[in-house]
N, C-alpha and C positions, 0 to 999 in steps of 0.2 A: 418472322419475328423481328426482334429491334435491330439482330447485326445481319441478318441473311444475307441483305439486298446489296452489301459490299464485303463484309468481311468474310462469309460466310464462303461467297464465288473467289475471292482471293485466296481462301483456304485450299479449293481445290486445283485451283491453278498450283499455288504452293506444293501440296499434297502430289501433285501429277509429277513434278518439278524435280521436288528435293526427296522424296520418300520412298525406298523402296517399291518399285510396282505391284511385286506380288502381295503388301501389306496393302496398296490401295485397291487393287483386285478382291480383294478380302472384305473389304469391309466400307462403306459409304464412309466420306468426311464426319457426318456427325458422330459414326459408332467409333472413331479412334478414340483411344484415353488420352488422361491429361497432358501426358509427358508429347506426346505424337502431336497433338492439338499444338503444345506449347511450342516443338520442331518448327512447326506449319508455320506461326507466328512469327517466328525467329527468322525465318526466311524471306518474310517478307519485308522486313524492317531495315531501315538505313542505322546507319551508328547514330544520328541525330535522332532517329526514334526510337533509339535501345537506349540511349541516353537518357531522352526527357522519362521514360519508366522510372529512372531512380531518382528523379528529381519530384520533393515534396515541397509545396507551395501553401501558405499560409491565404487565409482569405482575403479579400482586397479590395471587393466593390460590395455594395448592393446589388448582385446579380440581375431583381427583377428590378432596376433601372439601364440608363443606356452603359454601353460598354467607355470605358476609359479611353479616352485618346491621348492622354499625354503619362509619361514618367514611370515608376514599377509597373503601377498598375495594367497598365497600358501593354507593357512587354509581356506580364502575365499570361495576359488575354490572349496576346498575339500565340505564347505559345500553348495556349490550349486547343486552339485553331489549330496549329502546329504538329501537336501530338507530342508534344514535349514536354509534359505532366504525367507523371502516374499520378502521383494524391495528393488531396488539399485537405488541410485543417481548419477547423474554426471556421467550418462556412456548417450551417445548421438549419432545421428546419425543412419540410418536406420541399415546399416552393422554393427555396436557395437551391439547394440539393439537384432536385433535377434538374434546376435551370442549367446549374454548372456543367451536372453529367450530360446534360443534351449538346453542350460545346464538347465537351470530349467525344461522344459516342455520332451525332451527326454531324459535324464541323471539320471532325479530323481526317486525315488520311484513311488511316485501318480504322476509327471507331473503339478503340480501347478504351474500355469502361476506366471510371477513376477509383481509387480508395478513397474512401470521406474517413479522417482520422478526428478524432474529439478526443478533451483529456476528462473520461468520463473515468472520475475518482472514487468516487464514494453516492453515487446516484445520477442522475441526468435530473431533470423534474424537482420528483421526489427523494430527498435525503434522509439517506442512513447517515448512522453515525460514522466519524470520522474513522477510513482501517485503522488506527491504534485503537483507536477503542471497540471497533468491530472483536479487533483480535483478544480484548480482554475480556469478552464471552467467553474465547476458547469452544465456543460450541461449530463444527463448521459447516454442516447441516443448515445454520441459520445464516452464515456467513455467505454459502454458495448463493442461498435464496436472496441476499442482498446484491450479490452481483448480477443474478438472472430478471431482477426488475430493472435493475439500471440499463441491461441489456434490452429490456423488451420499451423501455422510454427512449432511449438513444435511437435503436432503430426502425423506431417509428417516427421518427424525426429527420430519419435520411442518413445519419451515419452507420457504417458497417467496421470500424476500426477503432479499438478505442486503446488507449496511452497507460494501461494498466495491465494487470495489478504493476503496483512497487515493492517488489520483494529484496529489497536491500536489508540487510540487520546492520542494526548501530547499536552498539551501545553509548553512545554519547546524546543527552540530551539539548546539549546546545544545538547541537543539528536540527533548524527549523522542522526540515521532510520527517523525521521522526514518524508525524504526526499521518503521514503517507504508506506506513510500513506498516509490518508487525512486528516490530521490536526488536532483541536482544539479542533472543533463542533459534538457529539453524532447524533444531528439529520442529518448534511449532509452526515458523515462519517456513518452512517446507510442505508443512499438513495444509496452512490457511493459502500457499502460491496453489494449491492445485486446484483445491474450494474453489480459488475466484475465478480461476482459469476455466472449470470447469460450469463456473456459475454466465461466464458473459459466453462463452464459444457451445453449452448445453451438447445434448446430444448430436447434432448434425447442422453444422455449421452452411450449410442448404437453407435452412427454415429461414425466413425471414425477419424472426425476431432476434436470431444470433447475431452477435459482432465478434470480430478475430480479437483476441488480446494482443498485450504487448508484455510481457515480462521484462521490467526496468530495474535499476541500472548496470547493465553488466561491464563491469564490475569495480566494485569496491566504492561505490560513491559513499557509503554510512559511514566510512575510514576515514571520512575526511580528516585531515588533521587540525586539530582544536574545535572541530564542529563548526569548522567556517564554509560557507558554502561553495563550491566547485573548488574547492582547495585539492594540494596533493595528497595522495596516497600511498605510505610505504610498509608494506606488510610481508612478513614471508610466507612461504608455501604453505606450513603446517597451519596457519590461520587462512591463508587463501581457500586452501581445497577442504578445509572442514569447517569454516564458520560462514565464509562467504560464498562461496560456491552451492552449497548442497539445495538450497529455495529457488536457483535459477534452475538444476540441473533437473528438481522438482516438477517445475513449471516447464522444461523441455521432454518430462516421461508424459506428459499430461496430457500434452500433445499443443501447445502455444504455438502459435502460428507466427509471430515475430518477436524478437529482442531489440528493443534503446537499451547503445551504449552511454557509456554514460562521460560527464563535462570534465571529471579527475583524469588526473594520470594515475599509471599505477607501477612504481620501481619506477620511475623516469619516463616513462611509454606513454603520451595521451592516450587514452583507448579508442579514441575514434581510430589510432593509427596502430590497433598493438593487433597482429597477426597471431600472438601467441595465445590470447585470449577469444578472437574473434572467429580464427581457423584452424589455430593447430585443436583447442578445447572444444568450442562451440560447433564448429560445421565438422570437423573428421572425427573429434573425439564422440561426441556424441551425437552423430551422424544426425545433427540438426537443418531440416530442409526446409525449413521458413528463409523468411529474411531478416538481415538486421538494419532497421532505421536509425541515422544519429539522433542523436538530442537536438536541441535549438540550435542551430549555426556550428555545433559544433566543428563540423567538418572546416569553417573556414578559421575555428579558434584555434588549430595547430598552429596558424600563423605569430596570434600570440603565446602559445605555450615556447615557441622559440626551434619549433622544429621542422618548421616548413617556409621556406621566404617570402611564398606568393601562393595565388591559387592553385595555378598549375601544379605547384609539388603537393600541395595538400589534399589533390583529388589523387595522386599516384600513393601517396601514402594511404588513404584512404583505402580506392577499391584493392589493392593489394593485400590490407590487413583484413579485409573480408564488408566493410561498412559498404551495403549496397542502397540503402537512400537517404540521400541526402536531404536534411528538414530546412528549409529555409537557409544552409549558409552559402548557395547561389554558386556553389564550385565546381561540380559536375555539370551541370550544364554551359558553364564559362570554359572547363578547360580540358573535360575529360574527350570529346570528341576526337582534339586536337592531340591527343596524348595516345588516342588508341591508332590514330591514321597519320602518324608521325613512327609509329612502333613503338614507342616508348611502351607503354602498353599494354599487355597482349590483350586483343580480342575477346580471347576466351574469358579473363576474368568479367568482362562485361558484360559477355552472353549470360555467366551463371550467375549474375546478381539478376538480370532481367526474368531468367527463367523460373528464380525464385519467387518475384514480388508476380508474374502473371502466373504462378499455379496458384498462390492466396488467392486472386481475383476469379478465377477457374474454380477452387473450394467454396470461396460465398457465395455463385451462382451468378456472377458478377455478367461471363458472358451470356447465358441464358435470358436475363433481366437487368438490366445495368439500373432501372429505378424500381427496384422489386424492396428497395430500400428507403421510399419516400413514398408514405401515402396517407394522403393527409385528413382522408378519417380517421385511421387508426392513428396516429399523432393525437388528432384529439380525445380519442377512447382510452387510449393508453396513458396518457402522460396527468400525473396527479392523478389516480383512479380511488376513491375510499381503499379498495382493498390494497393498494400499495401502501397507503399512508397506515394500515394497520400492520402489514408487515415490518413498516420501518418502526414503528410505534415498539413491536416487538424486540427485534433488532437493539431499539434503543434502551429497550429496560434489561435485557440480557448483558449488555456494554456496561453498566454502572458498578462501580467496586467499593464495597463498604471497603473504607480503610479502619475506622476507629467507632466504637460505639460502647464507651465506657459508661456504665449505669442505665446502660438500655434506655438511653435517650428519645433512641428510634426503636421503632416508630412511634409516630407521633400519633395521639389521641384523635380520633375523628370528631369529638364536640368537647368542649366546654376548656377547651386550652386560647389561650388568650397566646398568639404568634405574628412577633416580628419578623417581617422578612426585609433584608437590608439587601443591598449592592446593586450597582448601577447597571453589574452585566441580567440580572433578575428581572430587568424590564426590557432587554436589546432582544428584539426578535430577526435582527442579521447573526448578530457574534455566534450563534449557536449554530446557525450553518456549516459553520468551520472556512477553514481555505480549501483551494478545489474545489468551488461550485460553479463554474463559469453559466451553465445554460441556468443555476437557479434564479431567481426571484427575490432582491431583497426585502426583507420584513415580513418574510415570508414563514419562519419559526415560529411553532408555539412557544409563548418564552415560558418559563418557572412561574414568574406573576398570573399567567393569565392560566396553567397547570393547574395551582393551589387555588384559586377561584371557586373554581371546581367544586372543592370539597367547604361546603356550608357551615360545617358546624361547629367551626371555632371562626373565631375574630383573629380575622387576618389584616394587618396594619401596614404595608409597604413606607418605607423610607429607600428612594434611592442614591442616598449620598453622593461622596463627589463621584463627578465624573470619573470614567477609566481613562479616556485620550481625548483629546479635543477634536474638532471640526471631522471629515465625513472619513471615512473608512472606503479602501480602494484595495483592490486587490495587487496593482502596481506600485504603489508607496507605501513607504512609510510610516505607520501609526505617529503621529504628536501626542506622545502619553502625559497624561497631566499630573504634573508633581507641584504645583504650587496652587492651583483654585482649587479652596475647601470649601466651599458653595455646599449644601447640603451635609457634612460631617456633621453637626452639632444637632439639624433635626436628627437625622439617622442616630446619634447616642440617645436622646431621648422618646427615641419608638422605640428604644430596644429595654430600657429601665424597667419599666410594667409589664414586660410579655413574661408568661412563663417558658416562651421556647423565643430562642433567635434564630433564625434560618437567614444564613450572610453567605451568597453566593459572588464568590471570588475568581478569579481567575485571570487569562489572560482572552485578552479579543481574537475571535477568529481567525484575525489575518494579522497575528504577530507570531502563528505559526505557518508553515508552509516552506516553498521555495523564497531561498533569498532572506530567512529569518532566524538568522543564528542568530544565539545571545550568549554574551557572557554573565548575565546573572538570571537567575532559575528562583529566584524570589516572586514573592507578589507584585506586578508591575504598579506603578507611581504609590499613589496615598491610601492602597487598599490594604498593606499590613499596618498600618497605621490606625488606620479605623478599627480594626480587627482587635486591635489591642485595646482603644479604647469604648471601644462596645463591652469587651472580657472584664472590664473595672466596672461597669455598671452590673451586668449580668453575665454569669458564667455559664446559663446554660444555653450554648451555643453549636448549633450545626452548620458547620461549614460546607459548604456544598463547592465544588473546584469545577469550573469550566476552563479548561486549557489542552492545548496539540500535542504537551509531549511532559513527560512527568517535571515534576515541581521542585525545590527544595523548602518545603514546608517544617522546620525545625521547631520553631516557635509555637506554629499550632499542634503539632506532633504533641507537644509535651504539656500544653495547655489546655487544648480544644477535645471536650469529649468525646463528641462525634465527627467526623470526618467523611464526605462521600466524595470519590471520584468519579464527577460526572461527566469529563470530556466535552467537548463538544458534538450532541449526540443528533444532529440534521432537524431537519420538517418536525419533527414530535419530539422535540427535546424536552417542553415542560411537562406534557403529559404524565412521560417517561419518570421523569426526576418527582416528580407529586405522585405518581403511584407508587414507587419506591419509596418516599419519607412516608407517606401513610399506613404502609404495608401491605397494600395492596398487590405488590410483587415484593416476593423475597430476593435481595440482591447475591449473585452468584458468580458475578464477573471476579477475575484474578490477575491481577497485574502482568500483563508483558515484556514490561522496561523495571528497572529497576530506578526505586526513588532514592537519590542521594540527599543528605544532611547537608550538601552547600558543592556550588559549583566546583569548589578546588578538589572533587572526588570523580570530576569527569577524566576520563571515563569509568564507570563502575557498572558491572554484572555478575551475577552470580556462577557461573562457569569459569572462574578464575585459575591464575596457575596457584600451587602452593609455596614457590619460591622456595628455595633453600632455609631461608628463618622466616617460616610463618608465626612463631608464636614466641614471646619471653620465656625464655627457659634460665636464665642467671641473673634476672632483675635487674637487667640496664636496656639501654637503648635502642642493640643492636639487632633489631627484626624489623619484617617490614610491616610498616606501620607510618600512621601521621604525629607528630608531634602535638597536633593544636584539635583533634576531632579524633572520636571513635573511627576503626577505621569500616566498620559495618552501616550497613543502608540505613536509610529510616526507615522504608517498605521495600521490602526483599521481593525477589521475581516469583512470580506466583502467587502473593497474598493475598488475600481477600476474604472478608468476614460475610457471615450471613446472620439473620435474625432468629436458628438457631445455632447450633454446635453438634460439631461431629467428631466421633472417636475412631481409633485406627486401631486395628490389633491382628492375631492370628497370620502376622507375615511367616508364608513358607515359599521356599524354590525348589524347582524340581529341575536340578542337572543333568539332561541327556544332552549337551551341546556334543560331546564325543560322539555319539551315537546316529544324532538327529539333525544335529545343528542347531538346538533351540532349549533354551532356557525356558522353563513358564513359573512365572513368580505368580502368586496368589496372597487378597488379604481380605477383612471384612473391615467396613467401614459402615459405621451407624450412627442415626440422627438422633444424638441424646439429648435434643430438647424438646421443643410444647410443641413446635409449627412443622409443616413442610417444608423443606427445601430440597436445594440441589448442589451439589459438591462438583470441584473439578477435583479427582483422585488424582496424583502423579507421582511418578516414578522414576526415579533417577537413578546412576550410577555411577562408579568411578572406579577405572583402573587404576590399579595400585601402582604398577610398573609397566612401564612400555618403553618403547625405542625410542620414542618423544614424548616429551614430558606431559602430562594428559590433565585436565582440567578437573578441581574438586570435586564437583558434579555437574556430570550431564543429563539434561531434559532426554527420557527416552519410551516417555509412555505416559497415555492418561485417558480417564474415562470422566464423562459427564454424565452423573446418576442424579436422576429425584429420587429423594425418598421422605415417606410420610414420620411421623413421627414416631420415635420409637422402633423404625425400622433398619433391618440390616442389609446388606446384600456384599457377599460373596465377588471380587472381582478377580479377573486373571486375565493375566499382561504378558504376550511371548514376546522374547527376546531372540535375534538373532543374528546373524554374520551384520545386518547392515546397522544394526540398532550397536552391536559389540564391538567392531571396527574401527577405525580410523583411519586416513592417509597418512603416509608420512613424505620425509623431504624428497623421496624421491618421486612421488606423485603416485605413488603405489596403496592400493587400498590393502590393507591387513587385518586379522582379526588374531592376535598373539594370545599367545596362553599366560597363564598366571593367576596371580591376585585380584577378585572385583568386590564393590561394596554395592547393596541393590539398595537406593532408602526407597520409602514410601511415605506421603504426608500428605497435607492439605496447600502444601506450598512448596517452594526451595527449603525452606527451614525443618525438614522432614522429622517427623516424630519416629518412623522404626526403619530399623537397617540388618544385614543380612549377608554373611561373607560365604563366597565362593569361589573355587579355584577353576580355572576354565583350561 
């Protein structure tokens, strides 16, 4: 096979060598297991080749031209000939791919296969909607299935590693990534890190259409402070170990094969260099046996954080603190060599970072087939397939969240409705990709315009007024958002006079969310609330349809605009999605993740709050907490979300054997009291009354997504138990205290029935 003819005979050399006799008496080189295999390896390696393992390499040439003779590139090559690469990124495509792996695998010394890493986000190809909006299905069944296409497109294109999921919780919507997460909530964002996990790595990360995940950023990067990006992070334990931790700890029961730390510090610690998060939490505490990758350079940004003077101390900070490979900051392979044969060092940490990134490559079959991961029929069978684009189709009409739909606006009449559709993002078939699309395709979306086409039987009028930003959209720069050319404003008011419906899709462009796109204002960007307002003076019946990466401060349309749809940024079948939805052809059932604030100066806001000492006016002055200048409540609360009928909540009871059993089971009935079918996300929350640490109003701890037909009921039951009841406290100790709890049940945060019990 591909390594026999050298690495195979160096095995048993090795094996003869270093290995117990009576284990090699025992059994031929190929029947040892992984650990024995990995032994074998290990001995035959210099430090410069245990070294180049933790070293990750970004792409650099066009493989299938000549090799580089001068500059990075050039040293690249030299060390892939070397064997001084474990993985590269951003090299794609079956023909790149193996070209690459054919320099690692016959070029080198030993033939050590490489990892191909991709930051395969929210699709490869074919795009789903962006994870925020994935998560606002809340369904995760459909969620998993969106990861497992993006896995079966990637690795048919040569990659076997992908930069996902992002299970960071923010509550801050200034933080561009937002739009990378699941939002808010620890418990949802723990259910949707296993989905995805479970969605790209599938049963048996052997088969060739699986890729290893990466569970990112551990930890604390959505803490940024002010939602600025790679800013610092100061949190204490009580939020550490139960708001931020529990979607990684999630992602490491699931079985995730790597963790990126993440560009924050955290208490003063970069975390590429914090041992207390990396090794004492991640590898001992939860006897995590993958490996962790930095982020971009991170490993050489200690130098800027102010705690490393040069490379050299920032690869000893590094592999100490447990960071065993490094992504492009060029520091282990500059200086760790010298630091492990100097003793500075010790050895041994660099054997266990090697041992762990070759058992990953040993799990994806990596040395059986080093291009079992590049084949480029299946590339082409696979990547854009009709039945993928129906999945994300799907995907994408589960993502949509009625916010508003006063006078039953929606849906909209299939004939004889005469319908303006205004906004510039209504015609952009890139903006609705979202950010994270690197291997897509621009103009590659169905946009809204070309969705409502579709449907014949009303007069459909397009006005795309002004522009949203000027000149072309990049994923590396900065949008130029256009606040002064009103070019098209004055048609668009006048296609909207005679419609009887206005459909004005607003929003923000693709790529003014993502990495590197924090903002301080959560408004409609340039002359799009502008328009909005006067469109609402000619005709008020108005559907605003929202394309944006991370919730909005929509206050104006909140208390103006009828109807209101969040439609995200929802990939490849975004208009589809959005015109089956306004016509009602799907009933919308999505629930908000993040919570939508009335104006940036309420960032951060979520519904798991503390209650502070004066939460409420009790003697008619000032003195509670509270804003002087704004309600201190959201616009759209976590969890909202309307459908095209309505459902009722009733018959809450608990059944208290936790003394007994360990386990509550709460029960209620929820039924469709209108005309149509739908489906509800039921949820359940609770809140200790009294604890050792002060405990949050309500906590997400349960929820069921039910259809039901009209008219129908059904019966749900929801167990609670030590881990759902629980908390950490400051000493990092998990508890489940007795006392006081309240169970609500509702259609949202804002729960309609609750229920006291003593535990």
């Amino acid at each position: 096979m591909f390594l026999k003819n050298k690495l195979f005979a160096l095995l048993i050399i090795s094996v003869l060598g270093h290995i117990n006799q009576n284990v090699y008496a025992q059994s031929k080189p190929s029947e040892l297991n992984t650990e024995q295999k990995i032994d074998a390896l290990l001995a035959l390696m210099t430090v410069e080749e245990k070294v180049g393992q933790l070293n990750l390499y970004n792409g650099f040439w066009n493989v299938t031209g000549p090799a580089p003779e001068h500059g990075g590139a050039a040293t690249k090559y030299k060390h892939l000939k070397n064997g001084w690469v474990g993985a590269m990124l951003n090299v794609r495509g079956t023909e790149e791919v193996n070209k690459v792996q054919r320099i690692a695998v016959e070029e080198s010394r030993l033939g050590i296969p490489l990892l191909i890493g991709f930051d395969v986000i929210h699709g490869y190809k074919t795009l789903s909607p962006i994870p925020l909006a994935e998560s606002a299905s809340w369904d995760l069944k459909a969620i998993e299935a969106s990861a497992r296409i993006a896995a079966i497109e990637a690795s048919s294109a040569g990659i076997n590693w992908t930069f996902a999921p992002m299970v960071d919780v923010s509550r801050d919507a200034r933080w561009g990534r937002v739009m990378e997460g699941a939002g808010e909530d620890p418990f949802l964002g723990s259910l949707i890190a296993i989905a995805r996990v479970n969605g790209f790595q599938g049963d048996d990360l052997t088969d060739a259409n699986t890729i290893a995940a990466c569970a990112k950023h551990f930890a604390g990067y959505g803490f940024a402070e002010a939602g600025k990006e790679y800013n610092t992070v100061d949190v204490g334990l009580s939020t550490l170990y139960n708001t931020i931790l529990p979607p990684f700890k999630a992602a490491q029961e699931a079985g995730v094969k790597t963790f990126m730390n993440s560009f924050n510090d955290l208490n003063g610690i970069p975390v590429t260099a914090s041992e207390f998060l990396q090794r004492d939490i991640l590898k001992n505490g939860w006897d995590f046996n993958g490996f962790v990758v930095s982020d971009w350079a991170s490993m050489n940004e200690l130098i800027a954080w102010g705690v490393a003077k040069d490379k050299k101390e920032a690869a000893k900070l590094a592999i100490t603190a447990g960071s065993d490979m490094d992504m492009e900051g060029h520091v282990y392979i500059k200086a760790l060599a010298d630091l492990i044969n100097e003793g500075t060092v010790d050895v041994q940490l660099l054997n266990d970072a090697v041992r762990r990134i070759l058992r990953v490559k040993y799990e994806l079959g990596l040395f059986d087939n080093p291009y079992r991961y590049g084949n480029k029929r299946d590339e082409e069978k696979r990547t854009g397939s009709q039945s993928h684009r129906e999945s994300v189709l799907d995907m994408a009409k589960k993502s949509i969240v009625l916010l508003k739909n006063e006078g039953d606006l929606l849906p909209l009449k299939k004939k004889g409705q005469r319908i303006a559709l205004i906004g510039d993002l209504a015609n952009d078939k890139s903006s609705p990709l979202g950010s994270w699309r690197l291997a897509s395709d621009d103009e590659t979306a169905v946009s809204v315009l070309e969705g409502m086409q579709k449907y014949k039987g009303n007069t459909l009028n397009f006005s795309n007024g002004p522009e949203v930003f000027k000149g072309t959209s990049t994923f590396l720069k900065e949008l130029d958002i256009n606040t002064t050319d009103y070019s098209g404003f004055e048609e668009a008011v006048e296609t909207a006079k005679n419609a009887d419906v206005v459909v004005m899709v607003l929003g923000e462009h693709g790529f003014q969310s993502g990495e590197g796109r924090s903002r301080t204002n959560l408004e409609l960007p340039g002359l799009q609330q502008e328009l909005l307002q006067k469109v609402y003076e000619v005709n008020q019946n108005i559907v605003l349809v929202l394309n944006n990466g991370r919730p909005l401060a929509i206050t104006w349309a909140a208390e103006h605009i009828p109807a209101i749809v969040e439609a995200w940024q929802l990939g490849t079948e975004t208009g589809n999605a959005v015109a089956q939805v306004l016509y009602g052809d799907y009933n919308p059932s999505g629930k908000l993740p993040m919570t939508f604030p009335r104006n940036v100066g309420q960032m951060p806001i979520y519904y798991n709050y503390k209650n502070t000492g004066r939460p409420i006016d009790k003697d008619n002055n000032v003195f509670y907490s509270h804003y002087s200048d704004v309600d201190k409540t959201p616009l759209f609360v976590f969890g909202h979300g309307l459908s095209y009928t309505t459902f009722s909540y009733s018959n809450l009871s608990v059944s208290n054997t936790y003394k007994t059993n360990k386990e509550i089971t709460v029960s209620f009935d929820v039924k469709n009291a209108g005309e149509v079918t739908g489906k509800e996300v039921a949820q359940l929350y609770i809140r200790d009354l009294v604890g050792s640490v002060s405990r949050p109003v309500k906590e997400l701890k349960g929820f069921e997504l039910v259809e039901l037909e009209a008219g129908e009921s059904k019966r749900i039951t929801i167990k609670l138990t030590e881990k759902e009841l629980g908390f950490y406290n400051n000493k990092q100790e998990f508890k489940v205290e007795s006392g006081d709890f309240k169970i609500f049940v509702g259609g949202s945060s804002e729960t309609v029935l609750e229920a006291d019990i003593e535990l």
